[in-house]
Backbone bond lengths (Angstrom), bond angles and torsions (degrees), N, CA, C in turn:
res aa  C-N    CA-C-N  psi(-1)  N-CA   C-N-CA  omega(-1)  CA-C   N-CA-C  phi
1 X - - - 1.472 - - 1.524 110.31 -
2 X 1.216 112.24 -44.19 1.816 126.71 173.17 1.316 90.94 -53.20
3 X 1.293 133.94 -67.37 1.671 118.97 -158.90 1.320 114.13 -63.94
4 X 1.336 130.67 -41.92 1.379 142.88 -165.96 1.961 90.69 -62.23
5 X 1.578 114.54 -73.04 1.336 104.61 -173.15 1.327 109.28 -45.52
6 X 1.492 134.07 -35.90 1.662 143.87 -170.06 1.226 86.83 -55.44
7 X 1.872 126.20 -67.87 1.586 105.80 -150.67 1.393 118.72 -96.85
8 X 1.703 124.84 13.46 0.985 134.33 132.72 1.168 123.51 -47.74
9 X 1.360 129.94 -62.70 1.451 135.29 -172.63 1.502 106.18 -61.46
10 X 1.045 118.96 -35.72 1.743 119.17 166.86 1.193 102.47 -80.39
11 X 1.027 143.43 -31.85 1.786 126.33 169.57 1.067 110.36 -38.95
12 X 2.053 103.60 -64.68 1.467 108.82 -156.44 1.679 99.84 -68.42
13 X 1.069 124.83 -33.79 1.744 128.23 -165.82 1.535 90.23 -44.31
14 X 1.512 104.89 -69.86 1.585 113.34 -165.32 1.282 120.25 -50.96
15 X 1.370 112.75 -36.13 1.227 106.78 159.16 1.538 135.93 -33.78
16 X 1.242 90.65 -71.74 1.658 113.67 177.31 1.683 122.04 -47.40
17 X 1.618 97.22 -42.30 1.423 101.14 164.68 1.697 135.98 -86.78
18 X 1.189 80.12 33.12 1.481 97.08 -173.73 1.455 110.54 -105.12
19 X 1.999 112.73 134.46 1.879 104.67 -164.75 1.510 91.50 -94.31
20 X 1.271 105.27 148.65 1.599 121.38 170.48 1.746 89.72 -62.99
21 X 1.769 87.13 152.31 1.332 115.04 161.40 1.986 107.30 -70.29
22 X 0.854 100.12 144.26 1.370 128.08 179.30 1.704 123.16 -115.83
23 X 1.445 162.96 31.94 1.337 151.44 -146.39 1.080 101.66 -96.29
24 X 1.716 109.47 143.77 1.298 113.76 -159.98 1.532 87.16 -103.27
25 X 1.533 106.07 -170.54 1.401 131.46 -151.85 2.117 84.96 -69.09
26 X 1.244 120.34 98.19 1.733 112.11 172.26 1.742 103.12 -69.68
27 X 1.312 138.82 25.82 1.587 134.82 -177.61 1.233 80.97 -97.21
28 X 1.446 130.78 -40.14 1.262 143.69 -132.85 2.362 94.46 -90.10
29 X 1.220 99.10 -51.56 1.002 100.10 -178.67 1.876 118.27 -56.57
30 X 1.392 103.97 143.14 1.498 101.50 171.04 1.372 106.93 -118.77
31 X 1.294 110.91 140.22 1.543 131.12 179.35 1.313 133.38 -115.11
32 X 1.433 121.28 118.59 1.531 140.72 -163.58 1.842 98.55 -52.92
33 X 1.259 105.72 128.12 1.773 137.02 163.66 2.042 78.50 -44.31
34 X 1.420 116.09 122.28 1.146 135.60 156.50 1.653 108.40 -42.48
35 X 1.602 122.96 127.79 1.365 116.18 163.72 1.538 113.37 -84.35
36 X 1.072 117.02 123.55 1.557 131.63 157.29 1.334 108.18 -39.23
37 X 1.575 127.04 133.15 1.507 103.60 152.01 1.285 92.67 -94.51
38 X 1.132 99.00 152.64 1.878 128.66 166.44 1.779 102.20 -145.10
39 X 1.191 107.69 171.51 1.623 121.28 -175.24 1.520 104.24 -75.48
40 X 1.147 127.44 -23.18 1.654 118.44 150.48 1.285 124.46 -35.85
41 X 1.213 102.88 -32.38 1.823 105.12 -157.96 1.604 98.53 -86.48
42 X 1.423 117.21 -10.10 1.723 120.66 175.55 1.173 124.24 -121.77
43 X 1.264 123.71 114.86 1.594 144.79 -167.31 1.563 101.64 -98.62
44 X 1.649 117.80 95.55 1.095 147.81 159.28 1.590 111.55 -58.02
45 X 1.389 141.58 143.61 0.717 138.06 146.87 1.691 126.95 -59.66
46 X 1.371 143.45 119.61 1.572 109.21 -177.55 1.632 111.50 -93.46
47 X 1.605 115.47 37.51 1.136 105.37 164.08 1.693 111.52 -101.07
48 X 1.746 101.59 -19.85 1.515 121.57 174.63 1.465 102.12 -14.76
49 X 1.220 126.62 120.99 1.857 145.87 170.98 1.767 96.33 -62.06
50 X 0.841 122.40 -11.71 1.858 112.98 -173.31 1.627 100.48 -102.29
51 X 1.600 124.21 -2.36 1.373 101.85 178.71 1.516 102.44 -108.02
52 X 1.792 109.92 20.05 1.341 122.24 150.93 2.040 113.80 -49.72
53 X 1.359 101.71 -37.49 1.572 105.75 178.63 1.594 103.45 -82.19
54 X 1.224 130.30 4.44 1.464 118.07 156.59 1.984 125.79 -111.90
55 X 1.126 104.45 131.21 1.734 115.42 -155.52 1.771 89.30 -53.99
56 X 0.823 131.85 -40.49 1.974 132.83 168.53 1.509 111.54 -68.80
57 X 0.838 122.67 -5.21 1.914 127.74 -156.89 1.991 81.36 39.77
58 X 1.787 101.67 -137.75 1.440 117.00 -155.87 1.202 117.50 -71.50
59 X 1.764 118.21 20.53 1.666 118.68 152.05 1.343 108.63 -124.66
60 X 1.591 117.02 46.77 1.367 114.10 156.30 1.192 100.00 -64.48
61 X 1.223 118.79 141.82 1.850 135.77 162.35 1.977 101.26 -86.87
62 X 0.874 91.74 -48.78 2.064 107.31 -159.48 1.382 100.46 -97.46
63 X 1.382 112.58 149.90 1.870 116.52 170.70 1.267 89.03 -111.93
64 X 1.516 139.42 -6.11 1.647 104.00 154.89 1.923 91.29 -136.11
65 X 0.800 82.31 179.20 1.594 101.96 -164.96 1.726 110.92 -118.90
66 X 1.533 111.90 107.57 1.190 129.09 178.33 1.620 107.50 -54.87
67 X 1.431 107.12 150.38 1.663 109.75 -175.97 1.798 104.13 -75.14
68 X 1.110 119.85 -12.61 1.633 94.29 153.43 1.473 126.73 -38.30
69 X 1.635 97.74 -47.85 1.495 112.04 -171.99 0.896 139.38 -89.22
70 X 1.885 106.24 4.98 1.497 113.93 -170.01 1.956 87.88 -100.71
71 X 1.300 110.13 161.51 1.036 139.59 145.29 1.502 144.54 -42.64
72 X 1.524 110.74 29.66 1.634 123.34 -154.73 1.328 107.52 -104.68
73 X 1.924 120.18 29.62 1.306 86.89 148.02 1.616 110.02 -138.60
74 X 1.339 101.99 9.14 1.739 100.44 150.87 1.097 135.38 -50.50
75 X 1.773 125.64 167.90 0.988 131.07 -178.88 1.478 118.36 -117.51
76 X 1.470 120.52 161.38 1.640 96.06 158.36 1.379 116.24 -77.05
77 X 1.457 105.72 -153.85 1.310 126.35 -177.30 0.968 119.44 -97.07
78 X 1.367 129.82 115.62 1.757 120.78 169.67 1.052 96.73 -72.93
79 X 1.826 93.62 163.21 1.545 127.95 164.06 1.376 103.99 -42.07
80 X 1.102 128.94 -67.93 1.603 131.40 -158.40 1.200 93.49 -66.38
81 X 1.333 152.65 -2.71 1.622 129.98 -174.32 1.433 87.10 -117.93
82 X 0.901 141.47 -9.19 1.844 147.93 175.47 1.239 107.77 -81.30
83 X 1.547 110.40 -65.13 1.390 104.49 149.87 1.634 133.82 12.16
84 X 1.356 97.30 -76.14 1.515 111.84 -158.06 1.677 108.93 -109.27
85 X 1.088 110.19 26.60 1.315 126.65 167.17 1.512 113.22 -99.29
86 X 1.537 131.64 173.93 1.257 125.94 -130.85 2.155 77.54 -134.64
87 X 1.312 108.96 149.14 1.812 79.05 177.33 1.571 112.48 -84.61
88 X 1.587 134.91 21.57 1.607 115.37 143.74 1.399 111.44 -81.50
89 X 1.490 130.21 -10.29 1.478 124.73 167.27 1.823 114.20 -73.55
90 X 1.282 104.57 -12.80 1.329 96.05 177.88 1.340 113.59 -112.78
91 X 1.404 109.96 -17.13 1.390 115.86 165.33 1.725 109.20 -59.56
92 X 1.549 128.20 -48.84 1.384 127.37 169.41 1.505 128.65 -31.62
93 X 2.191 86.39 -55.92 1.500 99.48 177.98 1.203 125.79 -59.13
94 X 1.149 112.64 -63.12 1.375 125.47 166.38 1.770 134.27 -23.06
95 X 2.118 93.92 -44.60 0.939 114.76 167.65 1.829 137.57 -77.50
96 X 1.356 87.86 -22.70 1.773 102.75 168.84 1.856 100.05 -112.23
97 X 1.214 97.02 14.75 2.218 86.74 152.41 1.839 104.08 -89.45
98 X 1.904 99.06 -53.21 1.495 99.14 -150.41 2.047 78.49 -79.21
99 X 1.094 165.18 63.11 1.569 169.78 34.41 1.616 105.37 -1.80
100 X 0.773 98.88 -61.31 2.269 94.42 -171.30 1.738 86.17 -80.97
101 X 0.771 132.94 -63.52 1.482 134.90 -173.50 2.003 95.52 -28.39
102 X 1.522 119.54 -72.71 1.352 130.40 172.15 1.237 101.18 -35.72
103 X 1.155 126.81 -67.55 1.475 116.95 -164.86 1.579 128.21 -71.33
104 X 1.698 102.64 -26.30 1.396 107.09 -171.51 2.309 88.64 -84.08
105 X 1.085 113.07 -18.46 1.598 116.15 -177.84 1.870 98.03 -78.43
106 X 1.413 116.95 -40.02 1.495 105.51 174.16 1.650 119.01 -63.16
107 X 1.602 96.34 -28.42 1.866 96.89 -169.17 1.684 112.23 -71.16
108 X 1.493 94.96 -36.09 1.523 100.21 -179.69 1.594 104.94 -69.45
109 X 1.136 135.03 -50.45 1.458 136.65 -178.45 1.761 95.70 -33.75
110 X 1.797 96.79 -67.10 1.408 106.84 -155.38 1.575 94.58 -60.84
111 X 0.881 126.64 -17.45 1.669 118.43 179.77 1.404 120.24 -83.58
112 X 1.498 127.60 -22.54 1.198 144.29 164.56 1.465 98.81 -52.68
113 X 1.184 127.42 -69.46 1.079 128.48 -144.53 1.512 99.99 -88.87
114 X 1.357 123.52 -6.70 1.620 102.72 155.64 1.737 114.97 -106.51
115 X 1.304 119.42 20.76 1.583 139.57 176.99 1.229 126.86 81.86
116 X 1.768 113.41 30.58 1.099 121.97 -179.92 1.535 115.68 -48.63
117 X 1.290 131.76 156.72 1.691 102.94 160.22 1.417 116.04 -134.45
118 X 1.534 108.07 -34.32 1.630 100.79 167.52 1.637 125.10 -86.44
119 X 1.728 119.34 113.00 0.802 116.21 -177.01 1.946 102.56 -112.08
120 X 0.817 133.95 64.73 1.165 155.98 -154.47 1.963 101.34 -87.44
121 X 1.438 86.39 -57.09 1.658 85.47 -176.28 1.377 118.62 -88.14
122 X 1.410 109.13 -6.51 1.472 99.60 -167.04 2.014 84.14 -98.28
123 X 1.305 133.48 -30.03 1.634 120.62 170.97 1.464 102.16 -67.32
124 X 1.731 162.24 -29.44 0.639 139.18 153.43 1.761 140.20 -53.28
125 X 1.325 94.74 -16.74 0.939 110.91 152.98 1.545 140.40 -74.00
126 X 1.331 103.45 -33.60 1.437 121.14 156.90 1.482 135.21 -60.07
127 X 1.337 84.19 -39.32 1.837 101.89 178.29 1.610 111.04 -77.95
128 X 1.419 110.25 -8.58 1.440 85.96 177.54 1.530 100.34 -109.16
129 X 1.394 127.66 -16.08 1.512 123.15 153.45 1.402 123.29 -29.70
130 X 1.915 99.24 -66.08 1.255 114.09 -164.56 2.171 99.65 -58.45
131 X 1.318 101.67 -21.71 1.358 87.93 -171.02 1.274 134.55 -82.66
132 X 2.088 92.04 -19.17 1.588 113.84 161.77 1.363 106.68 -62.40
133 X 1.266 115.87 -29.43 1.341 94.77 -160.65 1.615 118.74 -100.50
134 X 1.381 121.71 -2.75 1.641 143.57 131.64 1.543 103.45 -28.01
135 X 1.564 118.00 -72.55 1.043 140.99 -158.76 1.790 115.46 -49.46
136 X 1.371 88.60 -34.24 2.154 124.58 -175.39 1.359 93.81 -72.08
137 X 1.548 101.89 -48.43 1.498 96.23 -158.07 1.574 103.85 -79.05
138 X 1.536 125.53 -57.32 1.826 118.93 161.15 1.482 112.17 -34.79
139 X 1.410 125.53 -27.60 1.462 98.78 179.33 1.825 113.91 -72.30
140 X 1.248 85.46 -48.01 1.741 110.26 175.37 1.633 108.71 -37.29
141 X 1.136 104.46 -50.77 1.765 121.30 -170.68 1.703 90.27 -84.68
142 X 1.044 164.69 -60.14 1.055 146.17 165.10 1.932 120.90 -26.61
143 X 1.057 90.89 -60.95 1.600 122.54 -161.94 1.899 81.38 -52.18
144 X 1.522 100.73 -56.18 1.919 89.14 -165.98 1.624 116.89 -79.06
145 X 1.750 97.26 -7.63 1.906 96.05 168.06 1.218 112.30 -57.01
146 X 1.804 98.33 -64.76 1.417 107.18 -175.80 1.809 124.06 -60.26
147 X 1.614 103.34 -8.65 1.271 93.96 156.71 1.585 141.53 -84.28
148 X 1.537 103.44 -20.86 1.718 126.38 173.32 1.436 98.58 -77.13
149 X 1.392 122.65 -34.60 1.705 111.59 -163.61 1.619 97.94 -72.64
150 X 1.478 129.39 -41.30 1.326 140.76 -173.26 1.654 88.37 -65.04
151 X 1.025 91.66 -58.70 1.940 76.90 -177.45 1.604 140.55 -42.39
152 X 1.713 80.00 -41.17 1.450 104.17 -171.78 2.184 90.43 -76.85
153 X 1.214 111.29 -14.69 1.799 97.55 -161.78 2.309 80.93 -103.44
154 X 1.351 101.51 -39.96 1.583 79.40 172.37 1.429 131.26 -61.11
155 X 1.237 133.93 -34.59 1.153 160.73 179.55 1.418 97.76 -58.63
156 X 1.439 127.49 -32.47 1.682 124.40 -153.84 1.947 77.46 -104.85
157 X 1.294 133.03 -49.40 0.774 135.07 145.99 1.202 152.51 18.07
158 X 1.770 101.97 -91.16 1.223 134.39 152.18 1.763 112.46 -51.54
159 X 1.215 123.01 -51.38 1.033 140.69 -160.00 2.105 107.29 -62.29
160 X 1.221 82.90 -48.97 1.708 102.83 -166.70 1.610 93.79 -72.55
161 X 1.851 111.40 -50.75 1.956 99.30 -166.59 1.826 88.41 -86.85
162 X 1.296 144.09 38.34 1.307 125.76 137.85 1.499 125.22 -109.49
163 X 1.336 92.97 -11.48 1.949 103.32 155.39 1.429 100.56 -80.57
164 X 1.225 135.44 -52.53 1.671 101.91 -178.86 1.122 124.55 -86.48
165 X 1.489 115.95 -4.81 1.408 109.47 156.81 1.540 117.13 -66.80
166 X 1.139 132.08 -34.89 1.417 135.62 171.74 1.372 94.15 -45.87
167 X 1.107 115.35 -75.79 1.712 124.41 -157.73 0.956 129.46 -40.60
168 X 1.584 97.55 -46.47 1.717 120.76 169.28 1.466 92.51 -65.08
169 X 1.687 157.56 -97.25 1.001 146.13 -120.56 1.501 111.00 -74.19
170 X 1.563 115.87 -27.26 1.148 118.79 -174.47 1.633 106.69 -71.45
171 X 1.650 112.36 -46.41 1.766 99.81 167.41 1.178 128.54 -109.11
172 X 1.377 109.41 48.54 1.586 110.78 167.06 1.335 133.42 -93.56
173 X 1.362 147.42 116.85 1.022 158.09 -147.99 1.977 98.56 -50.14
174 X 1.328 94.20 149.46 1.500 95.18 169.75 1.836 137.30 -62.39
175 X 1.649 80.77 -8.46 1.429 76.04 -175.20 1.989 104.82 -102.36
176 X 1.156 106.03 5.01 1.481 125.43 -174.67 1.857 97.13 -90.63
177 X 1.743 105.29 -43.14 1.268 106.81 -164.83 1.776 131.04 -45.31
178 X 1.603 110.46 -27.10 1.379 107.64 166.12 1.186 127.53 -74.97
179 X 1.151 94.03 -32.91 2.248 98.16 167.36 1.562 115.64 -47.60
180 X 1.928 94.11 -52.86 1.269 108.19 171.83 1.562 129.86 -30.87
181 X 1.117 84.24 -41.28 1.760 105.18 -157.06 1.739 112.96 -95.37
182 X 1.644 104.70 -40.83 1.356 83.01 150.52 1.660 132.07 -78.59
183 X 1.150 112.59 -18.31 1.841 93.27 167.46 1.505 106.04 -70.24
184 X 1.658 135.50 -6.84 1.106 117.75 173.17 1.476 119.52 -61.85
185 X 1.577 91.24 -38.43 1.766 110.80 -176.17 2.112 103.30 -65.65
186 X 0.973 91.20 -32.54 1.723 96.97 167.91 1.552 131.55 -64.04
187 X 1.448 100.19 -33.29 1.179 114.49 -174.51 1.355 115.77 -82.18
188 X 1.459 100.52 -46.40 1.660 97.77 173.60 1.393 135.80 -62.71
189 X 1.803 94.02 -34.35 1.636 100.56 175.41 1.957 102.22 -64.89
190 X 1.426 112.28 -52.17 1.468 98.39 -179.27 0.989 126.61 -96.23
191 X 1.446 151.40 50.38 0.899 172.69 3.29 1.687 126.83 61.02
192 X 1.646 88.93 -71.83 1.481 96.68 -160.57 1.789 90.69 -151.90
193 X 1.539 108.18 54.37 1.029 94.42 167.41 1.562 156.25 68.19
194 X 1.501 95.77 -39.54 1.804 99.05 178.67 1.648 110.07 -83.41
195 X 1.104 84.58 125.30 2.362 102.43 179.11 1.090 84.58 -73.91
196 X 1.227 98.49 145.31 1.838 139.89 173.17 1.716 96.07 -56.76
197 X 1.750 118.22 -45.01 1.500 91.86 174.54 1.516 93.58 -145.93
198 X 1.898 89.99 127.70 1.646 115.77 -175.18 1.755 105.45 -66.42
199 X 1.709 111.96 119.39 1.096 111.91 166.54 1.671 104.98 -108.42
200 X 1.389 116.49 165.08 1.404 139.99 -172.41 1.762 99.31 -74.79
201 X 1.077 83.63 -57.03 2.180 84.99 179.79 1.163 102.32 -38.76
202 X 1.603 133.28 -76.87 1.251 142.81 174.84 1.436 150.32 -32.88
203 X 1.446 84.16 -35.02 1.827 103.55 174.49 1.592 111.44 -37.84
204 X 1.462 129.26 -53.26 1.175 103.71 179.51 1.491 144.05 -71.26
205 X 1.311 107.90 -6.35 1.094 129.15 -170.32 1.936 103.41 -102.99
206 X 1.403 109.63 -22.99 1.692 115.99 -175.31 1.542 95.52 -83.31
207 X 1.625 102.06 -57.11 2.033 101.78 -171.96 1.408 99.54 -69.17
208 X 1.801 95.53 123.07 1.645 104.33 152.43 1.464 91.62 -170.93
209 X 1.345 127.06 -178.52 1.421 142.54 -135.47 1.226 79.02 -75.17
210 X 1.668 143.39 -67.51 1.428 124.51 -146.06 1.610 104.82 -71.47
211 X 1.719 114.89 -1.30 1.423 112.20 -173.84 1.952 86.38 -82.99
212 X 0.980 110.49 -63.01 1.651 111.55 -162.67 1.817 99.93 -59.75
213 X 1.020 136.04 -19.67 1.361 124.83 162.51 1.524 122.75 -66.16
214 X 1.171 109.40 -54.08 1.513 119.75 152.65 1.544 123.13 -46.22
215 X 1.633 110.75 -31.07 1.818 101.53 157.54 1.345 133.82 -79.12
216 X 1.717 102.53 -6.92 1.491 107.74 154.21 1.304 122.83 -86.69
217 X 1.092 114.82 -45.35 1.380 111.10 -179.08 1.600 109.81 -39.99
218 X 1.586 108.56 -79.96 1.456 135.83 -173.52 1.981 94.96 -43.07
219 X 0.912 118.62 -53.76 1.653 105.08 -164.43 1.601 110.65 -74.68
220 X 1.384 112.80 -33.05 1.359 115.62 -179.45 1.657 111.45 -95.10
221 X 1.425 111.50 28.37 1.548 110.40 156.47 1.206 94.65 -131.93
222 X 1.543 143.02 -20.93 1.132 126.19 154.31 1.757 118.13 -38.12
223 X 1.487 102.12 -55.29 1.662 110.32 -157.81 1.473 87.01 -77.97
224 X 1.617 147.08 -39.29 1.378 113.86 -173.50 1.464 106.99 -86.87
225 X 1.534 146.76 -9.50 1.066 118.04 141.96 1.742 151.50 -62.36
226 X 1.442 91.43 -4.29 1.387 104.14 162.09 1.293 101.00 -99.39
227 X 0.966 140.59 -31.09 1.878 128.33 -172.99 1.841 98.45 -62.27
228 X 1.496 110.68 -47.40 1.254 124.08 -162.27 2.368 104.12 -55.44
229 X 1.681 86.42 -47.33 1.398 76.68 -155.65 2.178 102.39 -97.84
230 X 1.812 91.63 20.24 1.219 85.43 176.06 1.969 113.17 -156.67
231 X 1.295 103.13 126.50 1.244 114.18 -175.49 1.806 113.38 -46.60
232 X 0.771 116.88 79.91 1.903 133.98 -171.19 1.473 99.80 -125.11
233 X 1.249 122.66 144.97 1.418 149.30 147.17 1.498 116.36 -75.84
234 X 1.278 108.25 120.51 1.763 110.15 -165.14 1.595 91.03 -172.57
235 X 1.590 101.07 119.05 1.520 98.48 164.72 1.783 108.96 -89.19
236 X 1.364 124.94 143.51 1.016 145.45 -179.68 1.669 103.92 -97.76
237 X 1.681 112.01 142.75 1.623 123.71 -11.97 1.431 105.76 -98.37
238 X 1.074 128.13 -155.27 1.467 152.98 -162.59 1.353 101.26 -102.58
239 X 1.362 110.54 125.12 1.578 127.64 -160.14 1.454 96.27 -116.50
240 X 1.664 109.95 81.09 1.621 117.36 163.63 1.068 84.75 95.47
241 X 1.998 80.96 -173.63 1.575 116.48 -164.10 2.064 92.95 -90.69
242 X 1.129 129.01 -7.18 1.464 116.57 -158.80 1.886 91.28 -86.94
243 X 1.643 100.94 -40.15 1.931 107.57 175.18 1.638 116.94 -54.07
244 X 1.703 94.16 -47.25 1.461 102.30 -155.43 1.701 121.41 -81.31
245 X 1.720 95.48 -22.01 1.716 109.51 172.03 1.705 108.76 -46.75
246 X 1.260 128.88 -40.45 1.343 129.52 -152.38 1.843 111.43 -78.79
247 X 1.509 82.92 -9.12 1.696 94.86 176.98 1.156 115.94 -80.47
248 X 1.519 109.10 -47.74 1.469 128.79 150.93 1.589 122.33 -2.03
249 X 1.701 99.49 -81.98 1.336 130.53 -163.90 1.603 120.81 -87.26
250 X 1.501 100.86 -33.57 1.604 105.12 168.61 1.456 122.73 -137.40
251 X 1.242 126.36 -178.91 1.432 135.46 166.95 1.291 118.30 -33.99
252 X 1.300 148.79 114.19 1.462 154.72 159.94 1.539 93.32 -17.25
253 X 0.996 133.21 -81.48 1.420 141.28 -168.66 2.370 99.95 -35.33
254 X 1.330 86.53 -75.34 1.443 92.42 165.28 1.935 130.59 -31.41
255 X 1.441 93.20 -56.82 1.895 115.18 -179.17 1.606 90.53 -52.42
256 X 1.809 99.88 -64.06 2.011 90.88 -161.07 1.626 114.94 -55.87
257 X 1.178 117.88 -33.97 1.768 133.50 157.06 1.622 104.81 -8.32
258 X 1.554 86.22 -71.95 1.507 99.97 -165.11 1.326 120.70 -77.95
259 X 1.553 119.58 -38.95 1.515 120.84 163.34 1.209 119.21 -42.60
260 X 1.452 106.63 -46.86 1.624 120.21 179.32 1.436 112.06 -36.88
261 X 1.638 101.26 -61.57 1.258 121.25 -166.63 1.612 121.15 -73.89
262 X 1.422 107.09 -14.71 1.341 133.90 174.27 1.818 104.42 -72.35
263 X 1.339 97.17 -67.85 1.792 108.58 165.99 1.432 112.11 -46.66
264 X 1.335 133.00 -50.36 1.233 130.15 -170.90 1.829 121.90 -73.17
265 X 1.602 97.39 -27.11 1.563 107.26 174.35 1.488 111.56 -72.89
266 X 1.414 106.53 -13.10 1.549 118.10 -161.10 1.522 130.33 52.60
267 X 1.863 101.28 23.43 1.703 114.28 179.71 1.624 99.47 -58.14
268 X 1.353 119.33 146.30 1.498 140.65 177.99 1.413 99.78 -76.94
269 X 1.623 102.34 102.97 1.854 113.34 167.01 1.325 116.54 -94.63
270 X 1.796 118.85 7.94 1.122 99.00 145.66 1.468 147.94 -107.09
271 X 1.639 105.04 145.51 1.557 98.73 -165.12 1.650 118.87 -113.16
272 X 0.999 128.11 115.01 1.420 118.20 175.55 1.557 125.23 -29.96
273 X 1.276 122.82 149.75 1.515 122.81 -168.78 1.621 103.67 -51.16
274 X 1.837 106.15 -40.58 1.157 98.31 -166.96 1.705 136.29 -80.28
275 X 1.757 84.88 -5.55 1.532 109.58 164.87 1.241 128.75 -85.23
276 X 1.384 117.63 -1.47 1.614 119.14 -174.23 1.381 121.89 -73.85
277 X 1.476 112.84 -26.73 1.633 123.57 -164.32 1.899 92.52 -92.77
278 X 1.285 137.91 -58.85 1.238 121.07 -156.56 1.825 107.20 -80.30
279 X 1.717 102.15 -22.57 1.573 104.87 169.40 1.908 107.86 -51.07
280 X 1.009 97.54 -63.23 1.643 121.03 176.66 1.879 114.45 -39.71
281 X 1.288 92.36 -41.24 1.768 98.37 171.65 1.738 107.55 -89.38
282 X 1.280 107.16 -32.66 1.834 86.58 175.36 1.613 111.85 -82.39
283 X 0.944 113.47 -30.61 1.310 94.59 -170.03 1.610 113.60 -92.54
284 X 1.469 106.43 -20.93 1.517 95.01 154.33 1.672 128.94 -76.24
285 X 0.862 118.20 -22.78 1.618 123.79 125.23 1.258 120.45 2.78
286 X 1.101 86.99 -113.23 2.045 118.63 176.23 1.352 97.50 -27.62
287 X 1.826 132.14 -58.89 1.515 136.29 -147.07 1.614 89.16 -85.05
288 X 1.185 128.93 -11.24 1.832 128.10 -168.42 1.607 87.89 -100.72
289 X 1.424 128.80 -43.42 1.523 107.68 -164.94 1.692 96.40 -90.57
290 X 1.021 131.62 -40.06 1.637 126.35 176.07 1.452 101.89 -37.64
291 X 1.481 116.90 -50.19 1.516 103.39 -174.86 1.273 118.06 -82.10
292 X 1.030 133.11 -13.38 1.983 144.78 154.86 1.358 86.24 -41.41
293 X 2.004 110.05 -65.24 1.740 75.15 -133.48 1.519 99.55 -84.37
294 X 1.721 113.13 -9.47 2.050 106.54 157.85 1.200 112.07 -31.44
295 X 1.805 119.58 -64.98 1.400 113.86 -166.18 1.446 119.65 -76.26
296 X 1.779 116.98 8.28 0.941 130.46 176.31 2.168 124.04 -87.08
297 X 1.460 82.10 -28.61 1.129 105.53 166.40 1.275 155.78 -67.95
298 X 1.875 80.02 -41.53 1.399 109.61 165.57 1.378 119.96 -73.47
């Protein structure tokens, strides 16, 4: 009951203190000529990305474009002229079809909506885009068969002259063996990448999977041609990239040293896939500046 009289009594207060409206003479007032909008009244940027959907960008005059101005008696592109383009020439093409494609798809919209109805020239126009750009895509899809099939015939390739290259180095007479050995040093750099001499600048760009395949290959025909032509104790094969680097970097005689000594400390040579590449850059690293600062010494 207290609150009800409370917010009465503040009703009526507010009331009371409230100033009458007052309006002065409105004959008296003068009033501004209405602004029109028109396209004056909006300051576009003309670098704006949306006047990409007009064939002028920011000196289109027209929102659709009379058949004077369309493009109706070109052709697309055949295959055979796609063909012989480079893929940033087809990346362009491709890229100024699906561009006229946007714009000739904005004109028809914008024409719908004021009741245009025959759009006749602006889909013929489309259809021969859409057909270049079919055309981009069969070249493209060719281009990467014929790149897997070469793969698939290098690979069979590759495969067969590094079994007889094995074969040959493993029984070739000693006095054959340095010949041998530099096409080994040949093979690996073209092959699989590893330069005849590992610099530090380079490492990231030298280590990658066809480099660490090539450190099996190369170390484990090193170590069975030395097992072969010399009475040594060596369990077979080489467990990773932490065993097989030392073949790499030094003398067979030297590498088994260290494996040995690797096996005997019982340090963990195995490394996860995802540890193989930055192991591989430090410590080939480390073995490139130790010998700087030897020849630094000397």
């Amino acid at each position: 009951m207290v609150n009800i009289i409370l917010n009465r009594s503040i009703s009526s207060s507010s009331c009371l203190l409230a100033r009458s409206l007052k309006f002065k003479d409105l004959s008296k007032i003068k009033l501004r000529e209405p602004i029109l909008p028109t396209i004056n009244n909006f300051e576009v940027s003309p670098d704006h990305p949306l006047w990409q959907f007009f064939p002028q960008g920011s000196n289109t005059t027209t929102p659709i474009r009379q058949s004077e101005d369309l493009d109706l008696d070109s052709r697309g592109w055949t295959s055979a002229e796609l063909r012989r383009k480079s893929f940033e020439d087809l990346h362009k093409i491709w890229y100024l079809c699906l561009k006229e494609r946007n714009i000739l798809a904005r004109e028809v919209r914008t024409g719908e909506s004021i009741g245009m109805m025959d759009f006749s020239r602006f889909n013929s126009i489309d259809i021969k885009l859409i057909k270049t750009q079919k055309r981009i895509k069969q070249v493209l899809l060719e281009r990467q068969i014929a790149y897997e099939r070469s793969q698939i015939d290098f690979t069979e390739e590759k495969t067969k002259y590094l079994q007889e290259f094995r074969e040959s180095f493993l029984n070739c007479e000693e006095g054959e063996f340095e010949e041998q050995y530099e096409k080994l040093i040949r093979l690996q750099y073209a092959f699989f990448g590893i330069p005849p001499e590992l610099k530090v600048e380079n490492l990231d760009e030298d280590i990658t999977i066809n480099f660490i395949n090539g450190l099996e290959y190369v170390s484990n025909l090193k170590l069975e041609r030395y097992l072969k032509n010399n009475d040594v104790e060596f369990e077979m094969p080489l467990n990773g990239p932490m065993e097989q680097l030392p073949f790499l970097l030094f003398d067979v005689e030297e590498a088994i040293n260290q494996v040995k000594t690797l096996r005997e400390e019982g340090i963990n040579i195995k490394l996860k896939k995802i540890e193989i590449i930055p192991f591989l850059k430090n410590a080939i690293t480390k073995h490139i500046e130790q010998e700087e600062e030897g020849e630094t010494t000397m």
